[in-house]
MDTraj code that builds the backbone (N, CA, C; nanometers):
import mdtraj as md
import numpy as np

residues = "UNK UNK UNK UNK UNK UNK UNK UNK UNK UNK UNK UNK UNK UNK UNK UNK UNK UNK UNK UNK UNK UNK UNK UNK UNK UNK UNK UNK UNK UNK UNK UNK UNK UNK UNK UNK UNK UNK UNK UNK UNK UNK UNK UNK UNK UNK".split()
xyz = np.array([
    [10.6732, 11.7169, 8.4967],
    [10.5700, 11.6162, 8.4855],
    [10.5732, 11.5269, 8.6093],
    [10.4651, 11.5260, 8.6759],
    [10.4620, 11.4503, 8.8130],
    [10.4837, 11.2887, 8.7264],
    [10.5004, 11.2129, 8.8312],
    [10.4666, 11.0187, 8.7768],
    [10.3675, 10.9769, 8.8466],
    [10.2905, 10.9479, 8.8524],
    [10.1719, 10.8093, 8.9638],
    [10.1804, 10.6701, 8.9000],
    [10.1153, 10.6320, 9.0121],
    [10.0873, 10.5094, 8.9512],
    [10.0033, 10.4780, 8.8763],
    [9.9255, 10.5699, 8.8015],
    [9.8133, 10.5798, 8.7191],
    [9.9285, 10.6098, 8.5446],
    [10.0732, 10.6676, 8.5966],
    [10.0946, 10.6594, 8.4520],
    [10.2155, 10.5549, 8.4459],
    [10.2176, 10.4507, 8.5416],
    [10.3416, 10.3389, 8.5034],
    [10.2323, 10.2387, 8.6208],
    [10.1146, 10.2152, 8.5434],
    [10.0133, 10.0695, 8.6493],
    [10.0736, 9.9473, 8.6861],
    [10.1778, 9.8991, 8.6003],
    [10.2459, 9.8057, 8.6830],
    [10.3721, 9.7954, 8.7707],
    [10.4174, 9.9451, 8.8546],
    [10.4529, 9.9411, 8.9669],
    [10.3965, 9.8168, 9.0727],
    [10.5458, 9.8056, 9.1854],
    [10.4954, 9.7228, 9.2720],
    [10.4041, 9.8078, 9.3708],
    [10.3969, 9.9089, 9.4280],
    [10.3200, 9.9701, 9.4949],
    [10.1788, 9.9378, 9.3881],
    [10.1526, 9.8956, 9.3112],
    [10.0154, 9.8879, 9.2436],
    [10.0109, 9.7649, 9.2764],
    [10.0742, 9.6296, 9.2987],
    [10.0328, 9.5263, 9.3562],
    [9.9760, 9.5138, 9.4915],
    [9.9008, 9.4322, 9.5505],
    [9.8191, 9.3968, 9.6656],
    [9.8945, 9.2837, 9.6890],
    [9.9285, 9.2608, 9.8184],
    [9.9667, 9.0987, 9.8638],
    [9.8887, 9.0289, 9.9491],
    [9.8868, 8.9013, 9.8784],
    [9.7837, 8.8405, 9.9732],
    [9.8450, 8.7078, 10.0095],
    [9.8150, 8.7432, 10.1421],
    [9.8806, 8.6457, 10.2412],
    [9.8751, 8.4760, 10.2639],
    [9.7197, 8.4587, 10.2414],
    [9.6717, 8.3408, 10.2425],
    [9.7536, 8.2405, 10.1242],
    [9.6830, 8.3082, 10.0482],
    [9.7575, 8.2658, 9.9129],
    [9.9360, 8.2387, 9.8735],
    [10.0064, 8.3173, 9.9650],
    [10.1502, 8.4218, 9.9309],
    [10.2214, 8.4109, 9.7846],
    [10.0795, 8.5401, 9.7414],
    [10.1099, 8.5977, 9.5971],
    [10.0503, 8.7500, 9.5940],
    [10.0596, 8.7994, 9.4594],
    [10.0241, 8.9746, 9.4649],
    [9.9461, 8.9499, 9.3835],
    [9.8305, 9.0346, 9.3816],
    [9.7322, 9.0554, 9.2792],
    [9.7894, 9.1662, 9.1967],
    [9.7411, 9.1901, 9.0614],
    [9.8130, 9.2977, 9.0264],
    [9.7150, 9.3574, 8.9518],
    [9.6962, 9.5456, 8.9142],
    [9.6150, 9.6289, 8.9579],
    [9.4400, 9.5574, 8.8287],
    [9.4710, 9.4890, 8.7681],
    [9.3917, 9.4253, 8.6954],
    [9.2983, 9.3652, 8.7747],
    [9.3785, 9.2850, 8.8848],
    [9.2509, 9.1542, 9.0095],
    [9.2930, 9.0525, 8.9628],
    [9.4216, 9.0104, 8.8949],
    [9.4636, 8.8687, 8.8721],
    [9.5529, 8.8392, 8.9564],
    [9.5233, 8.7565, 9.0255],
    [9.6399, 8.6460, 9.0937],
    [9.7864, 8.6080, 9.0282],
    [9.8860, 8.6319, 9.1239],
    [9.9631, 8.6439, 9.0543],
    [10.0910, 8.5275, 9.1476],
    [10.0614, 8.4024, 9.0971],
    [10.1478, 8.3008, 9.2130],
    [10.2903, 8.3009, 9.1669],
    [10.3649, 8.2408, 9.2505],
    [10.4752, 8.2449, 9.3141],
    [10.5418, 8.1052, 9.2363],
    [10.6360, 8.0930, 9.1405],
    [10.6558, 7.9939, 9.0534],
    [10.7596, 7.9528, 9.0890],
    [10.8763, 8.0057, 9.1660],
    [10.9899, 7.9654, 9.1556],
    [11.1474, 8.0717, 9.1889],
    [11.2155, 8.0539, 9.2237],
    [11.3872, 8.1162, 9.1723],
    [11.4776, 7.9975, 9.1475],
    [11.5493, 8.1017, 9.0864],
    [11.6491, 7.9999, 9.0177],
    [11.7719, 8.1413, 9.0252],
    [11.8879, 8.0114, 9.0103],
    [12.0282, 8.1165, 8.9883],
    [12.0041, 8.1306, 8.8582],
    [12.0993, 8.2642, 8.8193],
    [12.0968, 8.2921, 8.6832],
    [12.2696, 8.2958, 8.6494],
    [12.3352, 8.2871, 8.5821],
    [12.4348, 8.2755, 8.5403],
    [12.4340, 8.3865, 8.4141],
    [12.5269, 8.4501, 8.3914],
    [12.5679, 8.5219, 8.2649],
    [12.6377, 8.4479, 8.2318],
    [12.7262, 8.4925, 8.0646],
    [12.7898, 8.4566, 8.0060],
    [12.9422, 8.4546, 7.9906],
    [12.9612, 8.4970, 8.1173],
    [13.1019, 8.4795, 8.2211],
    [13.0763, 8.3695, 8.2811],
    [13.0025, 8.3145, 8.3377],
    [12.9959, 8.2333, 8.4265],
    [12.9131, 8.2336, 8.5459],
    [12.9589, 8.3546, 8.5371],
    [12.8783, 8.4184, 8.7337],
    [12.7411, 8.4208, 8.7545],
])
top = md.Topology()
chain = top.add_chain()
for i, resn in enumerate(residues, 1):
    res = top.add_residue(resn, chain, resSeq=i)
    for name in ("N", "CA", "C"):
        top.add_atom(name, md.element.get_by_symbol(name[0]), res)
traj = md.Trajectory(xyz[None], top)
């Protein structure tokens, strides 16, 4: 069975980036902005 991006659409290769903006559209045509990182910690600590 081949894969495309027609059978997993929200691959990043299915996003568009747009520069102006610096966010990805995603294969729908919604804007998709840029909110944040943060550390993440598990439940060790790390």
């Amino acid at each position: 069975m081949k894969t495309t991006t027609t059978s997993f659409p929200l691959l990043l290769i299915s996003f568009l980036y747009n520069l102006e903006k610096d966010g990805y559209i995603c294969p729908m045509g919604q804007q998709m902005d840029f909110i944040g990182n943060y550390p993440r910690k598990t439940s060790a600590g790390f």
